[in-house]
MMTF fields as JSON, N, C-alpha, C and O atoms, coordinates in Angstrom:
{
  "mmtfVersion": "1.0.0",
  "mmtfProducer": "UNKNOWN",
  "numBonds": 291,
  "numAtoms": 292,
  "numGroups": 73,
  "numChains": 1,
  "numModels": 1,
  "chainsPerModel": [1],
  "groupsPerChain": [73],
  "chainIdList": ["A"],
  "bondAtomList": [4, 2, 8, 6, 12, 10, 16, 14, 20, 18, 24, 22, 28, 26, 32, 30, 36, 34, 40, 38, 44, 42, 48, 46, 52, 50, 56, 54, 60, 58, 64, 62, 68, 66, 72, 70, 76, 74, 80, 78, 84, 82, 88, 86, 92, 90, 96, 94, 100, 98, 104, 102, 108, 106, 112, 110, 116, 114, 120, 118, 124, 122, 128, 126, 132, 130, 136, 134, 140, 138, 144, 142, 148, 146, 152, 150, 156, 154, 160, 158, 164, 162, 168, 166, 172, 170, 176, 174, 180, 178, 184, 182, 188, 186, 192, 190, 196, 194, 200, 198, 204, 202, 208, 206, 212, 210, 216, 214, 220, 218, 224, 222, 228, 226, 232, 230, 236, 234, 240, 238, 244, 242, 248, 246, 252, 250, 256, 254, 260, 258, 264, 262, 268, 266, 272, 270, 276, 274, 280, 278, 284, 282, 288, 286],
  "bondOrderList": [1, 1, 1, 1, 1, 1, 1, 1, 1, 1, 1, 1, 1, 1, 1, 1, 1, 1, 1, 1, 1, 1, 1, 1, 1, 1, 1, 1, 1, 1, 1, 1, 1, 1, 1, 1, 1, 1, 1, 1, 1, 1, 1, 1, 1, 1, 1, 1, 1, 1, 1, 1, 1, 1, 1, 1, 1, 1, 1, 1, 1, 1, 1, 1, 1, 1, 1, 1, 1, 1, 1, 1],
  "groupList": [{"groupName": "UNK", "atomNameList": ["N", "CA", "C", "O"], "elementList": ["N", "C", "C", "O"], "formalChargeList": [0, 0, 0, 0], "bondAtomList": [1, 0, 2, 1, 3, 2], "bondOrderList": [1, 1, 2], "singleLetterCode": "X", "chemCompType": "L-PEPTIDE LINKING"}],
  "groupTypeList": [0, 0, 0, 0, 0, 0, 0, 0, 0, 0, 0, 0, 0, 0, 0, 0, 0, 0, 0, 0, 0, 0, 0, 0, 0, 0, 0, 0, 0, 0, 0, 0, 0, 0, 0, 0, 0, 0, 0, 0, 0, 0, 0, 0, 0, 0, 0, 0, 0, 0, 0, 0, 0, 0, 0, 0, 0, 0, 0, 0, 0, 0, 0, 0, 0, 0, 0, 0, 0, 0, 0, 0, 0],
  "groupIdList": [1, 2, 3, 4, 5, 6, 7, 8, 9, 10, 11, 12, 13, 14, 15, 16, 17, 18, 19, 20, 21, 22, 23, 24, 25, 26, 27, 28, 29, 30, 31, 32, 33, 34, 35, 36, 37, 38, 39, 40, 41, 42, 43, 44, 45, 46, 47, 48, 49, 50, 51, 52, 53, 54, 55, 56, 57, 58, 59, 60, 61, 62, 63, 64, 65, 66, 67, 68, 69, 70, 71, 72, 73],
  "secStructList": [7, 7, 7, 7, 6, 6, 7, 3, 3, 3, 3, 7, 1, 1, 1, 7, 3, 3, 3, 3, 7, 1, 7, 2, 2, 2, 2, 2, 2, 2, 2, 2, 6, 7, 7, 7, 7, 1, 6, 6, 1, 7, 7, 7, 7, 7, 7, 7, 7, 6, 6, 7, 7, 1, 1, 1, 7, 7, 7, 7, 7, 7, 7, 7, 7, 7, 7, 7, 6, 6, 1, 7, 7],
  "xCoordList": [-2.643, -1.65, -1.251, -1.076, -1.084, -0.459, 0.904, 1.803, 0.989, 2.217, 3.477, 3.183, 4.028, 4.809, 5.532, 5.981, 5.901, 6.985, 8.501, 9.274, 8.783, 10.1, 10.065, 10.97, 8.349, 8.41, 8.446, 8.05, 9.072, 8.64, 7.969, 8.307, 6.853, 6.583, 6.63, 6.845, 6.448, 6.334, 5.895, 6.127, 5.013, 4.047, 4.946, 5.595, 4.929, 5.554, 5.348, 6.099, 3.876, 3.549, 2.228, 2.542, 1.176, 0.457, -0.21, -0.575, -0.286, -1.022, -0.171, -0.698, 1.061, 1.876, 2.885, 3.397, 3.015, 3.494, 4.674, 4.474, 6.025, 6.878, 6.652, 6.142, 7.115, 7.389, 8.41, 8.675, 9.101, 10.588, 10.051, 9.291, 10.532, 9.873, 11.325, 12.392, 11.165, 12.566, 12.72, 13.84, 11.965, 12.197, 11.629, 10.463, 12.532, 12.663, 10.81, 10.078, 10.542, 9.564, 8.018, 7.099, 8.153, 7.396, 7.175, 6.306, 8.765, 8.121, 7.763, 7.235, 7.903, 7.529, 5.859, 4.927, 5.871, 4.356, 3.271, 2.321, 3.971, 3.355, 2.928, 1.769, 4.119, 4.039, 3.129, 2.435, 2.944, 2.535, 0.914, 0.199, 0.611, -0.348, -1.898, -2.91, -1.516, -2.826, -3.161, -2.371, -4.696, -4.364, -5.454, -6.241, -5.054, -5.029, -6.028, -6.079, -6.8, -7.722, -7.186, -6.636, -7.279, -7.524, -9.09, -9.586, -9.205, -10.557, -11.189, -11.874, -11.285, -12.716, -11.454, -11.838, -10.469, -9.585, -9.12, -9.383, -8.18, -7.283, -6.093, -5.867, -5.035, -3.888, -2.611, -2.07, -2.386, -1.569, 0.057, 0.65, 0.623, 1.77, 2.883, 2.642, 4.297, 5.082, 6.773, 7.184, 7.366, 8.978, 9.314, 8.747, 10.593, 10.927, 11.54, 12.174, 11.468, 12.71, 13.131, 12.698, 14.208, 15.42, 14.928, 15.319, 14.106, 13.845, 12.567, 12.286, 12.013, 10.614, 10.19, 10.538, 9.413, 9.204, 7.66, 7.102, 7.003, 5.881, 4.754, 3.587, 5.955, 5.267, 4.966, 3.772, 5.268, 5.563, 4.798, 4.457, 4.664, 3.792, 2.406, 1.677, 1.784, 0.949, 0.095, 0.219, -0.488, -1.179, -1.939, -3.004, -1.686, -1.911, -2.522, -3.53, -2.139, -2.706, -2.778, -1.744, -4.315, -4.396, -4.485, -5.415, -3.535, -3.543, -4.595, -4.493, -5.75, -6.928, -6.724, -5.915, -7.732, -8.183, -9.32, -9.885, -10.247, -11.279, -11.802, -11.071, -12.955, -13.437, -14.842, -15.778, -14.708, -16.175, -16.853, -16.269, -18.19, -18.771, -19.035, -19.422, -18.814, -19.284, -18.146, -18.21, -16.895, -15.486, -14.429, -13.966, -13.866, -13.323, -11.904, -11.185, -11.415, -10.206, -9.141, -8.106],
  "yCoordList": [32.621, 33.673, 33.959, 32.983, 35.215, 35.174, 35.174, 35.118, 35.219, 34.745, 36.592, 37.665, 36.45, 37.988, 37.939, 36.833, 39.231, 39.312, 38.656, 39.317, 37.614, 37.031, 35.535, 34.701, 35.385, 34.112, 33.269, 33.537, 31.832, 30.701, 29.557, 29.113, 29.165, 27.927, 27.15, 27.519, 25.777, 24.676, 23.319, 22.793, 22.698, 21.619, 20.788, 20.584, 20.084, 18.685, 17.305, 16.336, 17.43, 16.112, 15.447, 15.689, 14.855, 14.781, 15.66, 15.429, 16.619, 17.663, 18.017, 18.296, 17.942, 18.972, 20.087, 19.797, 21.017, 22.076, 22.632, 22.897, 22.872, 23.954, 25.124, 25.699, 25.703, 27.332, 27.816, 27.477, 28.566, 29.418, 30.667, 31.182, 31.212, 32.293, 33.717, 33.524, 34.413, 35.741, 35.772, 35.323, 36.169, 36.537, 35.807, 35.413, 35.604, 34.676, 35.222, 34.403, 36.355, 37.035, 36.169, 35.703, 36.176, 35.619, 33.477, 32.607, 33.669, 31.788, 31.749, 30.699, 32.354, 31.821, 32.255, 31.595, 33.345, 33.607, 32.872, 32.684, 32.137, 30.773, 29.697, 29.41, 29.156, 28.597, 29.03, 28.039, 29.744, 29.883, 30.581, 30.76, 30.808, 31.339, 31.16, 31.86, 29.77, 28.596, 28.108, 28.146, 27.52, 26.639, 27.743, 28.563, 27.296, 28.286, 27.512, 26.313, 28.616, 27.47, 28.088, 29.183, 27.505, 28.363, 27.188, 26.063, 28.264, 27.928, 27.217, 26.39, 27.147, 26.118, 24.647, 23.664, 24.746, 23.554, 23.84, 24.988, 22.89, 23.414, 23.204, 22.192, 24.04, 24.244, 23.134, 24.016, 22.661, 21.73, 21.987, 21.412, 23.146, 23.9, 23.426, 23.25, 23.175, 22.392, 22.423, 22.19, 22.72, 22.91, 21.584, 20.515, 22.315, 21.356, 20.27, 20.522, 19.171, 18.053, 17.09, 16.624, 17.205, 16.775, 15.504, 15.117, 14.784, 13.385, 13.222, 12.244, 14.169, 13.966, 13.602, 14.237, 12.486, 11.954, 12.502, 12.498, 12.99, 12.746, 11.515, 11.128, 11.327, 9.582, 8.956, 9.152, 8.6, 7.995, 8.576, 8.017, 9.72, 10.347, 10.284, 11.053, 9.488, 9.714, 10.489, 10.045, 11.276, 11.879, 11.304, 10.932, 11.036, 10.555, 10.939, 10.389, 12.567, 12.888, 14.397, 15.033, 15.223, 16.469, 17.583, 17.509, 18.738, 19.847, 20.401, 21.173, 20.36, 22.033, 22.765, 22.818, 23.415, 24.663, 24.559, 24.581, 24.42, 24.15, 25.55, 25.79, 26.288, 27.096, 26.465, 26.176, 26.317, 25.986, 27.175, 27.987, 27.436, 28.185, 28.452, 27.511, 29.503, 29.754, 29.699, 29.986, 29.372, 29.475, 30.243, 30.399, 30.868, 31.765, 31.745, 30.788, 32.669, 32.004, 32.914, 32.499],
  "zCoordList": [64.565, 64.583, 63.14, 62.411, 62.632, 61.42, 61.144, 61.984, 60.291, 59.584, 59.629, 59.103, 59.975, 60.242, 59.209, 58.91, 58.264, 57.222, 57.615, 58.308, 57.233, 57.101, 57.857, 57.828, 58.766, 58.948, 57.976, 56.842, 58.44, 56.985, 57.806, 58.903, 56.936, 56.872, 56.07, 54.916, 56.369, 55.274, 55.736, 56.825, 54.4, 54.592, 54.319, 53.294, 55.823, 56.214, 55.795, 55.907, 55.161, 55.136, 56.368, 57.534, 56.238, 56.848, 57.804, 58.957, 57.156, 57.569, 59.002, 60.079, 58.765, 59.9, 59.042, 57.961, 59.526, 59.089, 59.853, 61.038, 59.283, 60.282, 60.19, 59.229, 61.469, 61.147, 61.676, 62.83, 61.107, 61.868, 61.947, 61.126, 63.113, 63.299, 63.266, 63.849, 62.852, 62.852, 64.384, 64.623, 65.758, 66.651, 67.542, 67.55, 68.374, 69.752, 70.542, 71.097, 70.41, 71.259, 70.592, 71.265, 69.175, 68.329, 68.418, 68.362, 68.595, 68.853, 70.582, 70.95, 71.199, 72.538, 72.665, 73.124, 72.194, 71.97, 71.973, 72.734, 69.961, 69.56, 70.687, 70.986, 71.253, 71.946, 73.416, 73.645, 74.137, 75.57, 75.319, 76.305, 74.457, 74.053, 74.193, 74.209, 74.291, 74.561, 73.217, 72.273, 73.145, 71.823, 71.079, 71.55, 69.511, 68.786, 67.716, 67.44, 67.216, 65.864, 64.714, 64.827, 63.587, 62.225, 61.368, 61.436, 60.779, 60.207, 61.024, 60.422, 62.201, 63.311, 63.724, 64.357, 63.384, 63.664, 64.775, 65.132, 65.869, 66.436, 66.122, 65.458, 66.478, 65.924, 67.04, 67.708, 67.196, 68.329, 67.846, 66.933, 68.859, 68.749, 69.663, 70.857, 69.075, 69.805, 69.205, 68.068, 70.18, 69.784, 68.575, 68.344, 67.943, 66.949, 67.611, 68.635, 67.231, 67.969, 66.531, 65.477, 67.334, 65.753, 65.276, 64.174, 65.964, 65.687, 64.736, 64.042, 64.848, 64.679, 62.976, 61.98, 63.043, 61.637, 61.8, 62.898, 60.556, 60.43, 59.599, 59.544, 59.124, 58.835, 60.175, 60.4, 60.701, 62.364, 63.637, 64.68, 63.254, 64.383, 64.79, 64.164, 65.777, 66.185, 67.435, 68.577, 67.261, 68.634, 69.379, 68.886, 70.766, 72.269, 72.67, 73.113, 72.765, 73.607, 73.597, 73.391, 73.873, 73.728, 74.755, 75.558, 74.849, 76.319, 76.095, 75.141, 76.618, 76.34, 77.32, 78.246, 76.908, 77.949, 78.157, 77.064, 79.199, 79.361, 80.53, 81.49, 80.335, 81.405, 81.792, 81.047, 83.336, 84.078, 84.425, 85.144, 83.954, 84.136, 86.108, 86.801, 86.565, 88.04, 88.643, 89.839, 88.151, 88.81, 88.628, 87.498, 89.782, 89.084, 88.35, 88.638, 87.449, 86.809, 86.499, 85.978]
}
């Protein structure tokens, strides 16, 4: 997704990043959107929570999206 005039981001530290977004329409977007790549990566998108260290954080566990070919969707 790009970056909209007046969003901000910023590098968190271990390769996590925030973003504030100007409009409510714009972060839910982010969010419900499904998962998102940049440059061939995937992007793993998720509300802020007040706690959250990124020293400390490790990932568990990943949501995809997966399509089976021959079913319908």
């Amino acid at each position: 997704m790009a970056t909209h005039r007046g969003d901000e981001d910023h590098d968190m530290d271990k390769e996590f990043y925030m973003v504030r977004f100007n409009t409510h329409k714009d972060y839910q977007r982010a969010l419900i959107e499904g998962p998102s790549t940049v440059m061939g990566h995937y992007l793993l998108v998720q509300p802020w929570n007040l706690h959250f260290n990124p020293c400390e954080e490790n990932l568990s566990k990943v949501a995809a999206w997966i399509r089976l070919l021959g079913l319908p969707f």
